[in-house]
C-alpha positions as CSV (number, residue, x, y, z in Angstrom):
1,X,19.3,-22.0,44.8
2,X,15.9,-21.6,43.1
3,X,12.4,-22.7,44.6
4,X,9.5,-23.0,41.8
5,X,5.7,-22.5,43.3
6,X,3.1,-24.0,41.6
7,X,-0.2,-22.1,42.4
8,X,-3.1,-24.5,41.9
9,X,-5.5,-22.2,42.8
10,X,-8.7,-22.3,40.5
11,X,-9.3,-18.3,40.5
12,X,-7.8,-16.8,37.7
13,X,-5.4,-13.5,38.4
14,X,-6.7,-10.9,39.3
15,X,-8.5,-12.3,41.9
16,X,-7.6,-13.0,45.1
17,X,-6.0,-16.5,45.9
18,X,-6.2,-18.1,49.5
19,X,-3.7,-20.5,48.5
20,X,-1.4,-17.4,46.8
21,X,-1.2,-16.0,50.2
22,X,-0.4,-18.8,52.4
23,X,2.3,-20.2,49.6
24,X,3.6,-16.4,49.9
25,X,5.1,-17.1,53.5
26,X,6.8,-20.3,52.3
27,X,8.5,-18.1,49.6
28,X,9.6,-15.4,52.2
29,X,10.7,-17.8,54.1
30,X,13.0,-19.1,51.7
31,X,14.3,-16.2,51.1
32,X,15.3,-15.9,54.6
33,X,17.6,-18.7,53.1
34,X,18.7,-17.2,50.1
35,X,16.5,-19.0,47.8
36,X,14.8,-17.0,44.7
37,X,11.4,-17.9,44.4
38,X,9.4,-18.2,41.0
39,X,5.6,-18.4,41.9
40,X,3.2,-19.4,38.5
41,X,-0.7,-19.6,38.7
42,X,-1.4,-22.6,36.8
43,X,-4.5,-21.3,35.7
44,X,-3.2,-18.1,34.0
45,X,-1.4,-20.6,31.4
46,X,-2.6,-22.8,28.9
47,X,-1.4,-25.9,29.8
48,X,-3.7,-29.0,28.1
49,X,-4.7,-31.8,30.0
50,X,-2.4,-35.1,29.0
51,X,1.2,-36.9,29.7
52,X,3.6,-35.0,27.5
53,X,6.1,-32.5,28.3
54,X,5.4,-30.7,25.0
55,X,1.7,-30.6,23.7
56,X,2.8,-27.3,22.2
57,X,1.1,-25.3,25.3
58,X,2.5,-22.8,28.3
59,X,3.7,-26.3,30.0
60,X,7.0,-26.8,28.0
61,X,8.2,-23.5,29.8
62,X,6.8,-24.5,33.1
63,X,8.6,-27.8,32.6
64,X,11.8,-26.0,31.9
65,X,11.7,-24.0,35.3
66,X,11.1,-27.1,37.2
67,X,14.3,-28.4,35.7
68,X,16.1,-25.4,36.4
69,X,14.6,-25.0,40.2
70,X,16.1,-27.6,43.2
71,X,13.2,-27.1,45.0
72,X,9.4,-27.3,44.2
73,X,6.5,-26.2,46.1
74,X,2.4,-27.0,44.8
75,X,0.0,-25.5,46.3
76,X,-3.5,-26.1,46.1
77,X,-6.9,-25.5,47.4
78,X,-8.7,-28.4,49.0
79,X,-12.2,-29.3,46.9
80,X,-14.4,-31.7,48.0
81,X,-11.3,-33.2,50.3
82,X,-9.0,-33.6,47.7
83,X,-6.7,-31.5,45.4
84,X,-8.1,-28.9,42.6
85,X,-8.6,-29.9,39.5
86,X,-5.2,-27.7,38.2
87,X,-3.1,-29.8,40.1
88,X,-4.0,-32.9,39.1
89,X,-3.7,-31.2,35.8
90,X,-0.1,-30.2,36.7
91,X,0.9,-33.7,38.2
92,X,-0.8,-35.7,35.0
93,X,1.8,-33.1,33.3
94,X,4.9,-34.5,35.4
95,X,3.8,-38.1,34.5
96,X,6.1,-37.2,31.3
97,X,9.3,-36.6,33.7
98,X,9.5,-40.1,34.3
99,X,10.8,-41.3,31.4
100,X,13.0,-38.2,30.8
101,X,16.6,-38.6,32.9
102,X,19.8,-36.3,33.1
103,X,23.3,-36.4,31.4
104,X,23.5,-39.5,34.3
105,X,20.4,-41.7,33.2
106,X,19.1,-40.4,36.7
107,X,15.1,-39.5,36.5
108,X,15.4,-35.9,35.8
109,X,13.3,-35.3,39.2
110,X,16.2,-37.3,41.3
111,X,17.8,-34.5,43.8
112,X,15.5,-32.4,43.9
113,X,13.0,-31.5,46.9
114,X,9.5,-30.6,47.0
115,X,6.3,-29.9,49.8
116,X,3.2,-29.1,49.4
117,X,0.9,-26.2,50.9
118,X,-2.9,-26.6,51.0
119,X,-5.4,-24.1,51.8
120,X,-9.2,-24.8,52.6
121,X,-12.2,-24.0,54.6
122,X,-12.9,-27.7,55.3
123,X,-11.2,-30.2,56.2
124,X,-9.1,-33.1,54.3
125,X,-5.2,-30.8,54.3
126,X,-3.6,-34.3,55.4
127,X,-5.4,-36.1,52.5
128,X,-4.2,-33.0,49.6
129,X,-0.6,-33.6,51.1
130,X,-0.8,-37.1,51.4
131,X,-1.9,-37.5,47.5
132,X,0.2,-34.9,46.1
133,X,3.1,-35.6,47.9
134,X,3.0,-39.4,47.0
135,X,2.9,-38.4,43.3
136,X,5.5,-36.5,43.8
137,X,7.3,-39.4,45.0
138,X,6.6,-41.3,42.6
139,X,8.3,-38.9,39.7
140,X,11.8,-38.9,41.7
141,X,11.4,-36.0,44.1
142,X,13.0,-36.2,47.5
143,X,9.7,-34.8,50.2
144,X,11.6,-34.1,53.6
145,X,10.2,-34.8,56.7
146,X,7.8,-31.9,57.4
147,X,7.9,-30.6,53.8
148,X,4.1,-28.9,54.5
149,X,2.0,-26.2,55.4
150,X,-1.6,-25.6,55.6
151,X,-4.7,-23.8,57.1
152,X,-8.3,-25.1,57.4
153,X,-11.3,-24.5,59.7
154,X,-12.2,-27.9,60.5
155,X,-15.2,-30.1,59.5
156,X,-17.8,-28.2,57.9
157,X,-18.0,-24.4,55.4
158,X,-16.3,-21.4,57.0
159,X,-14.5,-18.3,56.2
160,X,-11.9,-18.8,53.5
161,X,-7.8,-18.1,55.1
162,X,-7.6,-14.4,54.0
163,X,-11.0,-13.3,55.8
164,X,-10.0,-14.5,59.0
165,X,-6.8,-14.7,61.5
166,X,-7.7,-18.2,63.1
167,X,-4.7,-20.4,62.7
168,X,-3.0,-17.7,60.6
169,X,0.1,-18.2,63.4
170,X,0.2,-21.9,63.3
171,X,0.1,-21.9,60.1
172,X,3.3,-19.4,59.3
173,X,5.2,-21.0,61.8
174,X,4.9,-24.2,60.1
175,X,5.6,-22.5,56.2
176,X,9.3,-21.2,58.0
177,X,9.5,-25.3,58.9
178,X,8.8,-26.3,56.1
179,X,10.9,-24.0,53.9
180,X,14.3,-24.3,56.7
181,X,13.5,-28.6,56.0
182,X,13.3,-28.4,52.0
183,X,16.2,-25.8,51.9
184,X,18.2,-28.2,54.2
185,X,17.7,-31.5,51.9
186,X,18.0,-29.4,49.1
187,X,21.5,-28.0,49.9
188,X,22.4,-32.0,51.1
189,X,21.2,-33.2,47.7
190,X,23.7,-30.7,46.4
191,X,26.6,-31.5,47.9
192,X,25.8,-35.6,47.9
193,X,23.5,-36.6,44.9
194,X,21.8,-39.1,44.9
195,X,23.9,-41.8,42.8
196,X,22.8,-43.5,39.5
């Protein structure tokens, strides 16, 4: 089984992600499953703002691991409350997937799974999931109950998730949750798809 990660972070590799870090113990723990995790940093690629699968940009590829990967993770930073700019950028992308459908006429998202990971030092983690995760809906994917984790500090500016341990232990018990519930809908999907 393969798991894709979708790191919306908006630093640019080398540096340091928040969001890298945190998304790292969702992909450890699915490995504690078997899965093989692919993480990408959005940001690293060209991939154009639009609605099209191929705008002749790093997205076509991206695409094709999606459609190769039963399980998908995005992971993004909260700005101002709400998602980074990159992954609106990647879900604007997806809008293409649903006209695109399998060898059944089935949305090509149908049977797969996906959660979301947020990282921030503000609040507003429900709101990220809660708009991320509906678009994801929205495309075909299957979001299991407790597909999520994240770390924040609360109301106001803090310390960003790698300069401090506060939550750090809620926060990883929740990413081997979240990666045990995807891997279990995952492998269900499998072996019952989803009709067409």
């Amino acid at each position: 089984m393969r798991a894709l990660i979708l790191n919306c972070t908006l630093k640019k590799s080398p540096a340091p992600s928040n969001t890298e870090m945190l998304a790292g113990l969702v992909a450890d723990a699915l490995g504690e499953h078997g899965v093989t995790t692919e993480s990408v940093r959005v940001v690293d690629r060209r991939v154009e703002p639009g609605v099209e699968t191929d705008m002749g940009d790093d997205w076509t590829a991206i695409h094709d691991t999606l459609l190769s990967s039963e399980i998908l993770v995005i992971a993004s930073p909260t700005w101002l409350g709400r998602p980074s700019s990159v992954a609106q950028r990647v879900l604007e992308r997806m809008d293409a997937m649903l006209s695109e459908t399998d060898d059944q006429d089935r949305p090509v998202a149908y049977n797969r799974v996906a959660g979301v990971v947020v990282t921030g030092n503000e609040d507003g983690a429900h709101h990220v999931i809660s708009e991320i995760a509906g678009a994801l809906v929205d495309v075909g994917y299957t979001i299991p109950g407790q597909s999520w984790t994240y770390w924040n500090m609360g109301p106001g500016p803090g310390p960003d998730y790698g300069d401090t341990d506060h939550g750090h232990e809620w926060s990883a018990k929740t990413a081997k949750t979240m990666a045990a519930n995807l891997h279990a809908v995952a492998t269900a999907l499998t072996r019952q798809p989803i009709p067409a």
